[in-house]
Each structure stands twice: as structure tokens, then as C-alpha cells.
N, C-alpha and C positions, 0 to 999 in steps of 0.2 A: 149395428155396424160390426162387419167380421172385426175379428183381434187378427194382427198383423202374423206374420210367420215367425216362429223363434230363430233362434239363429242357427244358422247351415252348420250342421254335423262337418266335421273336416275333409272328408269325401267330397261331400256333396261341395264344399267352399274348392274344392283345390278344383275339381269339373267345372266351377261356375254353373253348376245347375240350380234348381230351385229344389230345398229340400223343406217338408214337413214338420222337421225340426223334433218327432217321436227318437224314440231308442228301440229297436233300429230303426231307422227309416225308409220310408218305400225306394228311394232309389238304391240303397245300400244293399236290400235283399236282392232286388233286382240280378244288380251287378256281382253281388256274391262279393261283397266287401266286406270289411269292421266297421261296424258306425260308431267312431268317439268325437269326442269332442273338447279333446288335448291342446288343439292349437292355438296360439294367440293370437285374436282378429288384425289383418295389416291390410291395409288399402288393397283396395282396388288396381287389375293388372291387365294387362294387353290377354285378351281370348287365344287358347291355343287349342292344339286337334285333342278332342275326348277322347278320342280312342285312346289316341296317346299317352294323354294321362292316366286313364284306366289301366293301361298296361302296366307305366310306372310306379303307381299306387299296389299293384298287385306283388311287380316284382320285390317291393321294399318291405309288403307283408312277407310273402316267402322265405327272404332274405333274415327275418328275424325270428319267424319258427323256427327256420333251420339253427341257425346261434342259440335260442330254447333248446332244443333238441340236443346238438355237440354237448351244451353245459351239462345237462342232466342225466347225457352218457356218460359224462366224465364226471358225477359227482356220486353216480348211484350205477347198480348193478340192476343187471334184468333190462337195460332199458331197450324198445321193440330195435331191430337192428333186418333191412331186409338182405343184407349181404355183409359178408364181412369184411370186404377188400373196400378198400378207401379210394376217392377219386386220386388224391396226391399220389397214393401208392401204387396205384393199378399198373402205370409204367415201368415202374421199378422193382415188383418182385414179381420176374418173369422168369420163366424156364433156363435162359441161358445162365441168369442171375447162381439162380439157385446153382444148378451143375457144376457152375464156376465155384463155387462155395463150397459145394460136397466135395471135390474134386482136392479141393485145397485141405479139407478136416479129412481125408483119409491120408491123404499124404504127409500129414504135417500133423496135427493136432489129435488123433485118433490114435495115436501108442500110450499115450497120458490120460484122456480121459477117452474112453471106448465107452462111449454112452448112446451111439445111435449104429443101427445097420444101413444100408444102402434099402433095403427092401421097405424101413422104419419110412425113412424119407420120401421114399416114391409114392408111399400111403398120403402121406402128410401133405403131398402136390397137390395128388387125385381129390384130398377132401378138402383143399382151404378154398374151395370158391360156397360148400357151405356150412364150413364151421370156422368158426371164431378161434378156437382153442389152437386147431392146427395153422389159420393164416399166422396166429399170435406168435408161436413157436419158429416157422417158417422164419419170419421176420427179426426175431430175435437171434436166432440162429443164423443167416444172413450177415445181421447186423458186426456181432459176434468177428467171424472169419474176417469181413470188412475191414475191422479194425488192425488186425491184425495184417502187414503188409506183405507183399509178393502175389495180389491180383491183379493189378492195375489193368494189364490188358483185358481179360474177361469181364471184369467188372465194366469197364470203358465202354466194350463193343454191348453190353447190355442193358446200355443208358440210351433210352430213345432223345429225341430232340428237344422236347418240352423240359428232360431234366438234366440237359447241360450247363445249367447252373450250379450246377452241384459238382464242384471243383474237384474230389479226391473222393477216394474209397472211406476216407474217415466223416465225412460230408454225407454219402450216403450212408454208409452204417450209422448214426447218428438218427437219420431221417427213417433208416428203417425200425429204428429202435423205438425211436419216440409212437410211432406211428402204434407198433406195438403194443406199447402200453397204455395208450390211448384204446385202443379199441377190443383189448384185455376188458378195460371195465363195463363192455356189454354185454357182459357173462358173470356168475357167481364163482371166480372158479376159487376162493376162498373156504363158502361154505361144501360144498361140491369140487374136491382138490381130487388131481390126477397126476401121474407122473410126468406127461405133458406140460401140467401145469407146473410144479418142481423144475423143470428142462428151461423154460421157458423165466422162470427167472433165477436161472441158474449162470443162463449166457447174459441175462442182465446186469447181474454180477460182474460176468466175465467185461459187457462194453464198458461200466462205469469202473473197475479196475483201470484200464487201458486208458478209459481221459482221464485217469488221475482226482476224479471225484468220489473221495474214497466214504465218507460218511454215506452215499447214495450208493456205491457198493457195495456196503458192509450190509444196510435196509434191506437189499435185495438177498445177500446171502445168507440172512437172517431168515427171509421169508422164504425162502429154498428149503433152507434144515424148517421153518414152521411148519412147511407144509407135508414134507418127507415123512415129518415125525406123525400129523395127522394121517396120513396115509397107514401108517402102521410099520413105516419101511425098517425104526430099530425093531422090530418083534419078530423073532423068526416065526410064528405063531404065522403071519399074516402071510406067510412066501407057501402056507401048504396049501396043496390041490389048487396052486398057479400056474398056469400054462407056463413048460420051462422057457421060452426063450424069453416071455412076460420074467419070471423070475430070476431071470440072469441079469436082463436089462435092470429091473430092480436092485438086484445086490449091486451092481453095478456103481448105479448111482449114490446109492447110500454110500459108496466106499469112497469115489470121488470128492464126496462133498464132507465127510470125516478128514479127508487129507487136505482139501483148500482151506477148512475151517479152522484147522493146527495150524496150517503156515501162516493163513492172515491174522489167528493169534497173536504168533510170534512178532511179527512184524508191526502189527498195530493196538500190539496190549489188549484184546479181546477175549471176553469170555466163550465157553464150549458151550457147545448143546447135547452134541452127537458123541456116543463114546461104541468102545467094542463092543455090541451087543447081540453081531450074529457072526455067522460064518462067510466065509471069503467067499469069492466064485469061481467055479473053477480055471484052472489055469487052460485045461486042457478042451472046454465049451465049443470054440471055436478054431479048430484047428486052420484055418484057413488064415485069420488075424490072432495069436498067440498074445496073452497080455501077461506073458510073464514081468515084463517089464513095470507094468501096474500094481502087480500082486507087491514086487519090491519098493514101490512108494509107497505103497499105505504100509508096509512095515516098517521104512524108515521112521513112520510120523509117529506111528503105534506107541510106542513110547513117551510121547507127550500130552499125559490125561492130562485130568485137574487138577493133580498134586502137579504137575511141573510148572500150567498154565498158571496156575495159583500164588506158585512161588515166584515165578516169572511179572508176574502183575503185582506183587508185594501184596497180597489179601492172605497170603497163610507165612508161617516163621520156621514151619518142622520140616526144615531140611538139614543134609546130615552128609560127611565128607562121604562116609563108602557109600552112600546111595547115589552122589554123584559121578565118584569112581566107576562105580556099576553102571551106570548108563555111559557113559565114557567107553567103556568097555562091549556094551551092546551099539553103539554107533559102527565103534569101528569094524567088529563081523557082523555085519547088517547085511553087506552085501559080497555074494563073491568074485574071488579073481578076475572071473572069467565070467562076463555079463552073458545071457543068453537073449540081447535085444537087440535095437534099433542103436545107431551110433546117436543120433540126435536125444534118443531116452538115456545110453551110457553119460552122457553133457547133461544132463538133468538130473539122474541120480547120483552123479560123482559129486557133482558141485551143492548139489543139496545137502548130502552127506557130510562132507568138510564144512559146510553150514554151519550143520546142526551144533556139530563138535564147537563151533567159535561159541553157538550160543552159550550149551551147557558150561563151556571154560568163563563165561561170560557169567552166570547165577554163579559158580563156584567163587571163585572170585571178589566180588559183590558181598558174599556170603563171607568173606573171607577164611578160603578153607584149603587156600593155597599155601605151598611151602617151597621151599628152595630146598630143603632137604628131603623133600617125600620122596620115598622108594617109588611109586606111581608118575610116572612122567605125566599124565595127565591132570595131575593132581599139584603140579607144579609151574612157576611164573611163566617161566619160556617153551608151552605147551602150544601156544600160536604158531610159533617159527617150524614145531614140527606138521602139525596143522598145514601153513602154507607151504610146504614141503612135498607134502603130499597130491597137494591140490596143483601144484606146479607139476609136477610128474603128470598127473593125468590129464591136463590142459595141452601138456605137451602132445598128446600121443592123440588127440580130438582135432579134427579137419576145423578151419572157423563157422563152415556153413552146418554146423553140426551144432554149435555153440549160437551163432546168429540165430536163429528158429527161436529159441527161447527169448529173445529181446532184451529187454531190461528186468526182466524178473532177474537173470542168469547174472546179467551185471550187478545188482543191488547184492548180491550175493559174495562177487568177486570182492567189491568193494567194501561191505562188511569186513571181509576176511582180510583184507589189506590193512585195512584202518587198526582191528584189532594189533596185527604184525606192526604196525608205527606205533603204537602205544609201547609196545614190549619194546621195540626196537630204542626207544627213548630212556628206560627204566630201567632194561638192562645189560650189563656189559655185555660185549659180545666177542670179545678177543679171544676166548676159548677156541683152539682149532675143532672142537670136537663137532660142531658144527658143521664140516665140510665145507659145501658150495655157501658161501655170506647169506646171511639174512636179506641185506639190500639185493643181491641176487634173485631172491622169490621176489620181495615186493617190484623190482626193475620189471620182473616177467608179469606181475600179475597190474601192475600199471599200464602196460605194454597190451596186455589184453583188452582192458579199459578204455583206452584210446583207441583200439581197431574194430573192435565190434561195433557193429551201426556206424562205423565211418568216426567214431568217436563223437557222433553227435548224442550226449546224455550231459546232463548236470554232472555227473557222479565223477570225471574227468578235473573238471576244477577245482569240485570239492576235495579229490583226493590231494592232487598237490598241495591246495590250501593246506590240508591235515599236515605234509610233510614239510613246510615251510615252515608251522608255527606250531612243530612239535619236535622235528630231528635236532639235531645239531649240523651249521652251516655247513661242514664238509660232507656231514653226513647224506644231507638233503641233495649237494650238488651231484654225487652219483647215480640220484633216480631219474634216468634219463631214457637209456638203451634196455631193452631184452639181452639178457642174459643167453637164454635158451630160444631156439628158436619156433612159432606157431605155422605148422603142418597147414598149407594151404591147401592139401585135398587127402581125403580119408584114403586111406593106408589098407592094400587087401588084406594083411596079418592082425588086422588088431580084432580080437577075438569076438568083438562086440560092436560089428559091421556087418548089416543087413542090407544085399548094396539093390536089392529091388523096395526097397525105402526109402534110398538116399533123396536129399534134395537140394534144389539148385540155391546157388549162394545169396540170391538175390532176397528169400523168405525168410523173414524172420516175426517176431509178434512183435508188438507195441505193450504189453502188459508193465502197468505200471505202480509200484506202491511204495515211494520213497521214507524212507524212513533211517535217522540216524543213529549212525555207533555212539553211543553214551561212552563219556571220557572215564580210563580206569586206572591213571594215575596215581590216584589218592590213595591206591589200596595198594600200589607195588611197596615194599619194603626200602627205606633209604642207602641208594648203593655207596 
């Protein structure tokens, strides 16, 4: 007597057919199926169409090679990849997209960091349907401008209908970002790094700045200087017999990412990687786009190695009043009278500048290496108040749409500088006429700023009052109310450092974001 049949492989049970009950089995090869035998036996069901189920069965295989496949993209490098453009992505980084985005980083963002040409890009188009590297870049770069606001309309008209769910320009950069880096990992471009590669998570940096996920920015601009540095970019050794516009772009970026690396030091207690190791690039490369305005931020930052950052982070002790003086002294002619840039870079390196100056009064300080009697004004308590003196003078004489572009970086800056000026303002007398125009005068004007930029829509608004409610004294406090001096609503044809086929409309500004608090410095004033 035959032995009865094993039991139906789970194919063969879900068809209702008769299976052989082998590994595989003749219907399974047949149909080009898996024969397992996974499922738990359950009754008996009403007969439906084969085909049908064959179909189903197929589509649910497919459905999980591909989830195989996504995983193994995204856990390993190399993995086979026959295009590089993504089906989510395919609508949304399109020609108009891009344009709208190039369009925006020369007008706006391209006096600061001059890290790509127009020619760079239109390369980058032409090859992301088959390289990975430049869709990566593309997207990121996208992603990037995105963030940053004043596209709304081009970004809008270049959102087809499938991706109208996608609320805001922050919504899609977001999703061009992710997507990025996603499909970043079907390529080595770790062990096989390019300056592309450097770019590309450079703007990474740049999106995760901007949503304020700052440990996930800091990763990325970490892997930027990794990569630079594998590249060979600190060694001037590596820039010979490189094709020049190859080696401009190169100095280029190395210079950029020495100066974001200082600032987001300062800001969030980080160490350096990148130090002065080659020479600038020339000022003069491009005469068509002039980056002298560039050459002047990486000078401003130049000054802050590892002895600053060091002392700055409390890992070193050997600081010393005239070295502070001395740089004190190198902030203030850093830069001159008379800027030869962009009104929107003059708004960047002014306000950077009177920065810097709070920081170092800030280690000095700390250090306690201040005096009420030092011959060095900088070297003494009420060095703020000139500080924001300064910084009011040149805010005065900046259109806002010239200050708005920079977003909240500009603000985190203002508001440092303020905070410092209410500490002093609290600690020391100030009935001295020598002072001219009041203390509460700068901080009126520079709260006044505070509150207008972005609509006064930032944290940094409450928190300041907060500072002046539970630091002034009650009369003192009730006076921060009005501007003092009044904010130039549209650039000025005199003001020496007005480019007016640059200028830009009021409505752009960034999003860049990376909060970070004035430490109280009361403890260390002298008892008045």
C-alpha cells in the first residue's frame, strides 16, 4: 500500500493543490516559487482562482527580497544598485528643483561658502541618473538651500502631485536628505573619498545644523574634516600638478570647513581637527565672483587654534593677560573700514567680529585677568558695553534684509552679545557720563533687533527678557523696551560695502540653527 502524501509545502496548501511533499516540490519549481514549509496547518477554506493566488504569493515574495535588499543597502557598502535615483525621489529632484536651488546658493549663500561653480553643477545633472556620488550630492545640496527659507514658490511649482503631501520646503529637504543618505551607502565612498564626497556631507552638516539636531551635525562635520583630511586637502603636497580650477575648488573647501569647524567649537565646546596648513586661494581666481569677503572669515577665525579652543574647553591652564590682550587687539583690525563685499557678508563679518571679541572678554574673565584699572580697555570689566557700541553702530548702518539671510545663526550672536552687556550692565555702575549714549541704549537697540528679525519668531526673544528681568534692577529692566537708534529698512547706496547686483529680497533668510547659552559672569565681577 502506497504511504499517503506528506504534508503540502505552504504554496502548494495556500493553491489548494496536491503537492509531493519533496524540498522543493514539482509544483513549486514549476511555478517558480519557494517551497517552505513555515505555516501552521488551519482548516480547511472555501476554493478561490489559482491564478490568483499565484500572483499573490509572488507578489509577497518580491515584496520581501526587496525589504532584503533596502536592509543590506543600508547596512553595507557595494551593494549592486541598477540606478541611483530612488522611486520616492524620482519626482522630486528634478530640473526645476535643482535651478530653484542653484539660483538661491548664488544669490544668497555663495559669498560665504564659494564651494561649487555653475558649470560644477550642470555636470552633477548630466551625471546623477548614473552615479550615485553626484545623485548623493545633488540631493543633499537641494536638501541643504531647502532648508534654508525664501523658495517657497519654486520649490512649490516643482512638487509634482504624488508629492503634495509634503507640506513645506523644510518637509522636503528633509526627504531629500534622508533619501541621500540612504542611498550614499551603495557606494564606498569612505574607503574611496572624493571632494564630492567631503561636499555632500558637508550640506549634511549644513541640514542637521538647521533642525537643530546638533550631535547628528556635529557626526557629519566630523566626517567632512575625515574625509578632507584623507583626501590629502591639509597638505599642500597634494594641490601639485591639480588641474587649477580642481585646486581652487579644493582650497576652497578646506578653508570653509577650518572656519565652520572654529565657529561650531566655540558654540558647542568641540574639538579641532583642521589647522593652518596651506595657503589661501586666491582672492583674485575668479574675477567674475570675488571672494574677498571669504578670504576675511577665515582670517577672522585664524586666530582660534588649539591653544584657544583648548583654553576655551578648560583641557589646557596656560593662558596669560597680554596673550589675551593680543588677540583682543588682532579681532579688532581683522577687518577694514571699508569692506570690499556683499552688504549681506558686511552683516556676517561685522557681527562675527563683535562675536569673537565677547568670546575672548569672555576666557579673559573666567581667567580672571580683568581689571578696573588696566591701562587696556580690553582688558577691563566694562569692555562689553564698548563691544556693543560698536556692534550697534554697524547694525545701524545694515538694511534688515541684509541681516535676515543669515537667520539665527546672526541672532545667537546678537543675543550672546546682549546677555554679556546685562551681566555688565548689573555688576557695574554706570552713572559715569563718559559713556555717552546709556548702556540700556545699545541693549534697547540690540533687543530691538532680536525681536524684528524673522518676525521675532526665535526662542532667543524671551530668553533675553527673561536674562533682564532676573538680572537688572526693576527700573533698570523697565527701560528695555523701544530702539534707541533707529534699523535702516533698505541698504543705503553710500555704505561702502554695498554690492547692489547681490542684493536680496527681504523675504530670504536661513534657518541655521545652534542654541547655545551665555554662562553667568557675575561671580567674577569685583564687589561694587
Amino acid at each position: 500500500m502506497a504511504s499517503s502524501t506528506k504534508r503540502a509545502c505552504d504554496a502548494c496548501h495556500r493553491r489548494k493543490v496536491r503537492c509531493n511533499g519533496q524540498q522543493s516540490c514539482g509544483n513549486c519549481l514549476q511555478a517558480g516559487l519557494a517551497c517552505t514549509y513555515d505555516a501552521i496547518p488551519q482548516k480547511k477554506g472555501p476554493k478561490g482562482s489559482r491564478a490568483k493566488v499565484i500572483s499573490e504569493l509572488r507578489l509577497r515574495e518580491g515584496q520581501k527580497k526587496a525589504e532584503h535588499r533596502r536592509q543590506d543597502s543600508y547596512f553595507s557598502y557595494g551593494s549592486p544598485t541598477s540606478s541611483p535615483s530612488s522611486p520616492t525621489l524620482s519626482g522630486l529632484l528634478n530640473h526645476e528643483l535643482i535651478d530653484g536651488c542653484t539660483d538661491f546658493y548664488f544669490a544668497n549663500m555663495y559669498p560665504t561658502m564659494p564651494i561649487l561653480h555653475k558649470e560644477q553643477i550642470w555636470r552633477l545633472v548630466a551625471d546623477m541618473d548614473s552615479s550615485i556620488e553626484a545623485y548623493c550630492l545633488l540631493c543633499a545640496f537641494c536638501a541643504f538651500m531647502l532648508i534654508q527659507p525664501g523658495m517657497e514658490t519654486k520649490a512649490g511649482q516643482a512638487i509634482h502631485t504624488l508629492e503634495r503631501s509634503l507640506a513645506n520646503n523644510t518637509s522636503l529637504g528633509k526627504t531629500l536628505l534622508d533619501g541621500a543618505l540612504r542611498r550614499r551607502k551603495a557606494y564606498d565612498y569612505i574607503e574611496k573619498p572624493s571632494v564630492n564626497a567631503v561636499l555632500t556631507s558637508f550640506f549634511a552638516f549644513g541640514c542637521f545644523f538647521g533642525l537643530d539636531k546638533h550631535n547628528t551635525a556635529w557626526f557629519h562635520l566630523r566626517e567632512a574634516t575625515t574625509l578632507a583630511q584623507t583626501i590629502g586637502m591639509q597638505d599642500e603636497k597634494t594641490y601639485v600638478g591639480v588641474d587649477y580650477a580642481e585646486s581652487a575648488r579644493m582650497r576652497r573647501v578646506f578653508w570653509l570647513l577650518f572656519v565652520t569647524e572654529r565657529a561650531y567649537a566655540l558654540q558647542k565646546h568641540r574639538p579641532l581637527t583642521l589647522h593652518a596648513t596651506i595657503e589661501l586661494p586666491s582672492a583674485t581666481e575668479d574675477p567674475s565672483r570675488p571672494i574677498a569677503g571669504f578670504l576675511h572669515l577665515v582670517n577672522l577665525y585664524r586666530p582660534f587654534d588649539d591653544t584657544f579652543i583648548g583654553l576655551w574647553n578648560k583641557s589646557r591652564t596656560d593662558c596669560s593677560t597680554l596673550w589675551l590682550a593680543h588677540l583682543q587687539q588682532q579681532l579688532t583690525q581683522a577687518l577694514p573700514a571699508a569692506l570690499d563685499c556683499t552688504e549681506t557678508q558686511a552683516a556676517d563679518l561685522r557681527t562675527s567680529q563683535h562675536w569673537l571679541r565677547t568670546i575672548v572678554w569672555q576666557l579673559a574673565i573666567t581667567n580672571g585677568f580683568l581689571s578696573s584699572t588696566a591701562s587696556d580697555s580690553a582688558m577691563t570689566f566694562t569692555y562689553p558695553i564698548e563691544i556693543a557700541k560698536d556692534l550697534v553702530v554697524v547694525t545701524s548702518q545694515l538694511s534688515r534684509q541684509s541681516m535676515e539671510v543669515h537667520g539665527i545663526g546672526l541672532i545667537e550672536k546678537l543675543f550672546d552679545v546682549a546677555c554679556t552687556l546685562i551681566d555688565v550692565m548689573s555688576c557695574v555702575p554706570l552713572e559715569s557720563p563718559s559713556f555717552g549714549v546709556s548702556p540700556q541704549d545699545y541693549l534697547n537697540h540690540l533687543v530691538h533687533l532680536i525681536s524684528t528679525l524673522r518676525g521675532g519668531d526665535s526662542r532667543y526673544l524671551q530668553l533675553v527678557f527673561t536674562k533682564i528681568r532676573d538680572t537688572l534692577p526693576p527700573h533698570m529692566a523697565a527701560s528695555i523696551t523701544q530702539p534707541m537708534i533707529p534699523i535702516k529698512a533698505e541698504p543705503s547706496p553710500d555704505t561702502p560695502f554695498l554690492h547692489h547686483a547681490d542684493s536680496v529680497s527681504e523675504n530670504q533668510s536661513s534657518n541655521t540653527s545652534s542654541p547655545y547659552s551665555t554662562p553667568p559672569f557675575m561671580q567674577f565681577f569685583p564687589p561694587s
